[in-house]
C-alpha positions as CSV (number, residue, x, y, z in Angstrom):
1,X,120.1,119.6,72.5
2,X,121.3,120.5,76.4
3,X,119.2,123.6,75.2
4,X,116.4,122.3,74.3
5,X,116.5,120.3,77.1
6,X,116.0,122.9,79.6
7,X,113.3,124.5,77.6
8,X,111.4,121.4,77.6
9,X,112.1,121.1,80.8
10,X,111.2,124.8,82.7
11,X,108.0,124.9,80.3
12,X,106.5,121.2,81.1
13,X,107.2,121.4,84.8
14,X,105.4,125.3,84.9
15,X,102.5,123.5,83.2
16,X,102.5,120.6,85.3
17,X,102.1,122.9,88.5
18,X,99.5,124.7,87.0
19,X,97.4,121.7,86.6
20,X,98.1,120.3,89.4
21,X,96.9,123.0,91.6
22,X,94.3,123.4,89.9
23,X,92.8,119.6,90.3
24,X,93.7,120.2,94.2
25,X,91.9,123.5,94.7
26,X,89.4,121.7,92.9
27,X,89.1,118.2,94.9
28,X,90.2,120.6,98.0
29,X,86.5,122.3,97.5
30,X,84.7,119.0,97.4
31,X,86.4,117.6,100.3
32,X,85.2,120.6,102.3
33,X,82.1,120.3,101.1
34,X,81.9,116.8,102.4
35,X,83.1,118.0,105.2
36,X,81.2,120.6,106.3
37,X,78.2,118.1,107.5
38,X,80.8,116.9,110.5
39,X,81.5,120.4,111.9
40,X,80.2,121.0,115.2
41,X,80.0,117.2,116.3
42,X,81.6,116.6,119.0
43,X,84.9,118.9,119.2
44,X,85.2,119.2,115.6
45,X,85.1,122.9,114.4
46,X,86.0,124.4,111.0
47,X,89.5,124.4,111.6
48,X,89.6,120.8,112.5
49,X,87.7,120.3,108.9
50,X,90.3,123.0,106.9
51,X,93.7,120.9,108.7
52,X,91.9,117.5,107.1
53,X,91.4,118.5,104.3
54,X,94.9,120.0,103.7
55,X,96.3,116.8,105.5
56,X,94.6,115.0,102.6
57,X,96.0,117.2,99.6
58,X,99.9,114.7,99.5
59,X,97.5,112.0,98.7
60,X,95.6,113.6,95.9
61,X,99.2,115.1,94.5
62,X,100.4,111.1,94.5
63,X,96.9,110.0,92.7
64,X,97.0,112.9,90.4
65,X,100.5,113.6,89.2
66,X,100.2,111.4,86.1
67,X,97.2,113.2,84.7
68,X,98.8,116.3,85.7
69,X,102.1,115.0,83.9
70,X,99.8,114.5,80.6
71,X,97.7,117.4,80.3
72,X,100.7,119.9,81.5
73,X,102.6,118.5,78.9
74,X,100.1,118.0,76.0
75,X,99.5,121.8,77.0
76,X,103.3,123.0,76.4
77,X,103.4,120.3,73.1
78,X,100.4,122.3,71.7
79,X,101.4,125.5,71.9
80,X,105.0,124.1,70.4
81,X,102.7,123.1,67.6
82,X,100.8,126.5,67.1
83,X,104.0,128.8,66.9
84,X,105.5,126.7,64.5
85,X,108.2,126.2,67.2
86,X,107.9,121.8,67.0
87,X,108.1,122.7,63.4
88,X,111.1,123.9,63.3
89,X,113.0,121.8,65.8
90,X,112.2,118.7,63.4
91,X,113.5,121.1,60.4
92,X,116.3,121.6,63.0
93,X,117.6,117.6,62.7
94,X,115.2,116.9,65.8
95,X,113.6,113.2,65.1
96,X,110.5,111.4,67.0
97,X,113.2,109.2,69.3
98,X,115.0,112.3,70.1
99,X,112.2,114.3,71.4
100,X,111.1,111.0,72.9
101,X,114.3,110.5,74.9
102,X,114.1,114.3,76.3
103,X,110.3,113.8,77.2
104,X,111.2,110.7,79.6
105,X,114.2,112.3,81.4
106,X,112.0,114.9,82.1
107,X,109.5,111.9,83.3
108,X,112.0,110.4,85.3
109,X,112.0,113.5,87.3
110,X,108.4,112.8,87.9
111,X,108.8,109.6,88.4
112,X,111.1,109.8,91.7
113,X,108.8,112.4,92.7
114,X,105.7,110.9,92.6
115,X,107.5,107.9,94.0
116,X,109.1,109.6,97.5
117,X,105.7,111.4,98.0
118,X,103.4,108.5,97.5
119,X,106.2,106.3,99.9
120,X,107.0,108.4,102.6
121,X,104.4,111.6,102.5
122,X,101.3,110.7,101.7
123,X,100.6,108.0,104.0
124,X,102.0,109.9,106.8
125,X,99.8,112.9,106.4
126,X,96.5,110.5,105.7
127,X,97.2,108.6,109.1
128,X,97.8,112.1,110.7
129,X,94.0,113.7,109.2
130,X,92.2,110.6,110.1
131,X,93.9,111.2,113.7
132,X,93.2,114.9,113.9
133,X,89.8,114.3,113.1
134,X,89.0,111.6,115.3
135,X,90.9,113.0,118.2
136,X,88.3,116.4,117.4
137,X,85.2,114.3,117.4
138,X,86.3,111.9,120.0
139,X,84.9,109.0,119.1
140,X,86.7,105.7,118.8
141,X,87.3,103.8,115.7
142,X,85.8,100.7,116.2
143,X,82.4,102.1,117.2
144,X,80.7,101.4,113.5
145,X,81.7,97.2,114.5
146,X,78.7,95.7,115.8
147,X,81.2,93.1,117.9
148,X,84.1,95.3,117.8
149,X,87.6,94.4,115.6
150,X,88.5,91.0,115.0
151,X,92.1,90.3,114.3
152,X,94.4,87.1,114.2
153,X,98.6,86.6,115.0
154,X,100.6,83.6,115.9
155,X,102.0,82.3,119.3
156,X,106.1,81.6,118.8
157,X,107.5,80.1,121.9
158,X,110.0,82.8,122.0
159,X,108.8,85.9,121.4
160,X,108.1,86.8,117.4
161,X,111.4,84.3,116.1
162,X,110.6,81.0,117.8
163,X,109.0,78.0,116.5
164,X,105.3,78.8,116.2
165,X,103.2,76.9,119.1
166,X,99.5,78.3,118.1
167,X,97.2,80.9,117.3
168,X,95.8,84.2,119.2
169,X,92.3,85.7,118.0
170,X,91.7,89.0,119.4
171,X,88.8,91.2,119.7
172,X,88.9,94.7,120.5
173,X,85.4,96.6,121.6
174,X,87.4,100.2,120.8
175,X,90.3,101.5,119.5
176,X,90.9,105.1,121.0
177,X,92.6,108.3,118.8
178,X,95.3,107.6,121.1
179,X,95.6,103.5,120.0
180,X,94.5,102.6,123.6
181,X,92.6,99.3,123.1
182,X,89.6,99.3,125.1
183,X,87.5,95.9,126.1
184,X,89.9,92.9,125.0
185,X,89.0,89.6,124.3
186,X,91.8,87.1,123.6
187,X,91.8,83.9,122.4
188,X,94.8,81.4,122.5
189,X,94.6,77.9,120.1
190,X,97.2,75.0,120.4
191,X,98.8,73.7,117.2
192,X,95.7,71.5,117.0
193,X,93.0,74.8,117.8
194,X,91.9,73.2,121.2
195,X,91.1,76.7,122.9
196,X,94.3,77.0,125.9
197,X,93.5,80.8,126.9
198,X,90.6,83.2,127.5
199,X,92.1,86.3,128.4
200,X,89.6,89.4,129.2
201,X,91.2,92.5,129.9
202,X,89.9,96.5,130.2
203,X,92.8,98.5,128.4
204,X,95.5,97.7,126.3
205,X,99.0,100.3,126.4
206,X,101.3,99.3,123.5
207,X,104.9,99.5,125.1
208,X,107.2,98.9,122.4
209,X,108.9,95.8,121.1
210,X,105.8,94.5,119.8
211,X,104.3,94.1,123.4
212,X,101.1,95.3,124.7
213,X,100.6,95.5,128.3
214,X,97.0,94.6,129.7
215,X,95.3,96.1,132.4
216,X,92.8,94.6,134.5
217,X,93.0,91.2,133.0
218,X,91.0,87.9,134.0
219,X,92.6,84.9,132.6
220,X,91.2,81.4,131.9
221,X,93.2,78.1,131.1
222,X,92.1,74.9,129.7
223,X,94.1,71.8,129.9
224,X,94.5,70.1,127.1
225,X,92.3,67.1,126.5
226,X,89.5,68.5,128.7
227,X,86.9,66.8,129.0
228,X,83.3,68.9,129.2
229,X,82.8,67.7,132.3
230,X,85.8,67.9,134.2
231,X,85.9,71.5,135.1
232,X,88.3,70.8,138.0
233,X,91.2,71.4,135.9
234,X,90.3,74.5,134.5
235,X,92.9,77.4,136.1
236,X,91.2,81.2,136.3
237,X,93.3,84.2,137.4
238,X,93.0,87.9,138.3
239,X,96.3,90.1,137.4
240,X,96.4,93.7,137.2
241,X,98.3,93.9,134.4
242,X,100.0,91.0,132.1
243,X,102.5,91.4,128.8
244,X,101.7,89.7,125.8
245,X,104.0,89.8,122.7
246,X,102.4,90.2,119.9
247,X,102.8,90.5,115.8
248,X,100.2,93.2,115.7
249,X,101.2,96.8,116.7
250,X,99.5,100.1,116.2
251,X,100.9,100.2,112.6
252,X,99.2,96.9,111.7
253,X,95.6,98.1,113.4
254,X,95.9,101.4,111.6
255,X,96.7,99.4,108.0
256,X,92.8,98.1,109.2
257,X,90.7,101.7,109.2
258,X,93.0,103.0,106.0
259,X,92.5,102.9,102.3
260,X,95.2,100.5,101.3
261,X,95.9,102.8,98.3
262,X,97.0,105.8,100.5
263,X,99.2,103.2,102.6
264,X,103.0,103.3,101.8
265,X,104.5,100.1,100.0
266,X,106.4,99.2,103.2
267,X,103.4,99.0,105.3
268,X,101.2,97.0,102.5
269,X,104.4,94.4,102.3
270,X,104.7,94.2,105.9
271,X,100.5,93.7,106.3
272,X,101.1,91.6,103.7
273,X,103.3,89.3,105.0
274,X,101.3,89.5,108.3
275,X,97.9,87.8,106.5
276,X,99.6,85.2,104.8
277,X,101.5,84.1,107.7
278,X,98.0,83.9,109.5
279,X,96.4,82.1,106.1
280,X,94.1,85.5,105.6
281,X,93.4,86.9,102.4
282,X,96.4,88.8,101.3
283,X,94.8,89.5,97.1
284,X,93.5,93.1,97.9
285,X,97.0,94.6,99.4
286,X,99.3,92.7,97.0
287,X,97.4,94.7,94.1
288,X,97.8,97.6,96.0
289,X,101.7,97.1,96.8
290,X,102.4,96.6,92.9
291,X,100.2,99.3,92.0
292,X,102.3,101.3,94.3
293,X,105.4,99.8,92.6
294,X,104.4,100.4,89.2
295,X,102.0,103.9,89.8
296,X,104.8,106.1,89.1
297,X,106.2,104.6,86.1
298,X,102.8,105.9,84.7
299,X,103.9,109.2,84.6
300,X,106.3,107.4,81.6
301,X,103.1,106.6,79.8
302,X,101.4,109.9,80.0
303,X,104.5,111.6,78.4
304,X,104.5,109.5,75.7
305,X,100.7,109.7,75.2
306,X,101.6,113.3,75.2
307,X,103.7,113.0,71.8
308,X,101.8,112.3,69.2
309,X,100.0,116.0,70.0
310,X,103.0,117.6,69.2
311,X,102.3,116.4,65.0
312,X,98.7,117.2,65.4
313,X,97.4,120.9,63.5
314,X,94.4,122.3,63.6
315,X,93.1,125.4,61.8
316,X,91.0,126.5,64.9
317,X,90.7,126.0,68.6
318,X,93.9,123.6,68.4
319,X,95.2,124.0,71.8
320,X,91.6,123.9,74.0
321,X,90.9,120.9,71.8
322,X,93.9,119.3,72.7
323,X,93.8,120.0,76.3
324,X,90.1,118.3,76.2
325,X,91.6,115.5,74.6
326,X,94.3,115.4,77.1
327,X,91.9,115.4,80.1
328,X,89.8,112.9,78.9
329,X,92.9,110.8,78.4
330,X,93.7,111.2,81.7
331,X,90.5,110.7,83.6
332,X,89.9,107.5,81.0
333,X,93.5,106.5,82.9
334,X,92.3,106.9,86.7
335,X,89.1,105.2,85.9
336,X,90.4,102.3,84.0
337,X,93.2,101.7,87.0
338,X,90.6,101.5,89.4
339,X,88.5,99.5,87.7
340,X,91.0,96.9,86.9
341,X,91.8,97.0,90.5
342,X,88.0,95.6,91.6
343,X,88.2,93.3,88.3
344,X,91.7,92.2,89.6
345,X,90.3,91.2,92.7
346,X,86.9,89.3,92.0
347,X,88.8,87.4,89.3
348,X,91.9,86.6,91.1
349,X,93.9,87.6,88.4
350,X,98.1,87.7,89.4
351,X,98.7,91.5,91.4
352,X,101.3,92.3,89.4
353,X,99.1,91.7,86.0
354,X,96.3,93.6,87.2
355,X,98.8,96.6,88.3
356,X,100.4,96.9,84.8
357,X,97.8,96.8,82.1
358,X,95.9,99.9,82.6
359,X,99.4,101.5,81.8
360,X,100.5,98.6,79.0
361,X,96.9,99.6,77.5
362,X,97.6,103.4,77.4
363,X,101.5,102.9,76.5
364,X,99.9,100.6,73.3
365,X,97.8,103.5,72.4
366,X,100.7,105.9,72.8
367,X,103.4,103.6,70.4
368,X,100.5,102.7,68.1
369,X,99.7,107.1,67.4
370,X,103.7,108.0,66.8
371,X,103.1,105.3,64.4
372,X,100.9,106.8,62.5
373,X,102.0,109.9,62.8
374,X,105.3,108.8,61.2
375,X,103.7,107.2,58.5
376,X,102.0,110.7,57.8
């Protein structure tokens, strides 16, 4: 078995490489296609266009690997089948389970794979295109806001640990490619949202330990209690620079401009956290954090979808019907996952429900087909 092991194991992962490169040459062409429209605006040039493109390729290998995973191996299964070779490792004392149990060590291979890339690469090279392109045409994020980015943390009385004393609204007129903030308005509520500070400031530096330092900053306080006619009491104050501390950082502004799909699972948990501590609407990145839990498992799914093609013959055109078969398998997969994500979400059904049954459908379909090909 050790030997067939391997041989399951060089000729499924050829396959899968195969495909795989081929769906990213092939979503790589669109992409520059799409492209091509932005070049010469601003300071973006071709190149600019070919490195975000390429930049974008990790996230398409994370999206794509369970098809891949299916059609590479529904490929390999096939031509098993058409030499007779699946024939004779069943006359050879091989059963359904066993080929089963080699087909998901394989899978668990892909599984950590697909795991570490869609964790720790992918979202690191999509933050790094959006940033090469932007810093090429120069413009700043914010400028498709008619009022600029509007964003909400908590005031702790010491720092980010302390005993929460009120609330902090903050608009931002632009975000620069460099995460300057440009054109602040802040906000400050008491515990009982009676305004406390207007704070207006030109730039924004973010100096570590969750602290931005203001530039240029005109601050206002009102007394609480104020009447609306007792404008004695209210304090203004010119400073040329003031620290605030603050739960939002350049990681949680960035979370705001990218596809929470392409984010890693640490960042959705941690963006996560940050809505529900400010009573925001956390439904859209919880499905996205257990779809990025339970994404790679997929590749489980596809393999044993990929089984039952091994007991299928066909007099003519066997494998090219099969590989149809497969790719329409796996595009029914991708489209099904992201439509249960949109259902998910207008019908408020449980994150972790919503992330699971596209595969729990697919995994029925895949028990329910051995079945029947046992029976035959």
């Amino acid at each position: 078995m050790k030997v067939l092991q391997r041989y399951f194991l060089s000729e499924i992962i050829r396959s899968v490489l195969f495909v795989l490169i081929a769906l990213l040459a092939l979503f790589a062409f669109f992409d520059m296609l799409g492209e091509l429209q932005a070049i010469n605006q601003g300071g973006y040039k071709f190149q600019h266009a070919l490195l975000y493109v390429m930049l974008g390729l990790p996230g398409y290998i994370y999206e794509f690997m369970p098809i891949a995973v299916l059609i590479g191996t529904i490929f390999v299964l096939a031509q098993f089948a058409s030499n007779s070779e699946f024939t004779i490792m069943r006359a050879a004392s091989m059963s359904t389970v066993m080929a089963g149990t080699m087909l998901a060590k394989i899978g668990l291979i892909f599984v950590v794979f697909t795991f570490l890339f869609g964790e720790l690469v992918a979202p690191f090279t999509t933050k790094l295109a959006e940033k090469v392109k932007l810093n090429a045409l120069g413009t700043p994020i914010t400028q498709e806001f008619r009022t600029g980015l509007w964003t909400k943390d908590l005031i702790r009385d010491n720092g980010l640990t302390g005993k929460v004393i009120g609330s902090r609204f903050l608009n931002v007129k632009e975000i620069l490619p460099s995460r300057q903030l440009v054109g602040l308005k802040v906000y400050e509520f008491d515990m009982d949202f009676h305004l406390a500070k207007e704070i207006l400031a030109k730039r924004a530096d973010f100096i570590g330990n969750s602290t931005w330092r203001f530039f240029d900053v005109s601050e206002t306080s009102f007394p609480k209690g104020l009447e609306e006619q007792d404008f004695a009491n209210i304090a203004s104050q010119k400073m040329a620079s003031k620290d605030i501390v603050s739960e939002i950082t350049p990681n949680i502004l960035s979370v705001l401009f990218v596809d929470p799909e392409r984010m890693s699972a640490y960042d959705l948990a941690a963006y996560t956290k940050h809505l529900a501590d400010n009573k925001q609407g956390t439904e859209r990145y919880e499905i996205a954090f257990w779809k990025k839990m339970t994404y790679p498992f997929a590749v489980l799914v596809m393999m044993a979808l990929a089984l039952p093609f091994a007991y299928l013959h066909f007099r003519t055109g066997g494998i090219s019907l099969k590989i149809f078969s497969g790719i329409m398998l796996g595009m029914s997969f991708y489209l099904i996952n992201s439509l249960f994500s949109h259902l998910g979400l207008l019908n408020t059904w449980p994150a972790l429900v919503t992330a699971l049954v596209p595969s729990c459908l697919f995994l029925a379909i895949a028990v329910s087909s051995l079945w029947m090909m046992e029976r035959k």
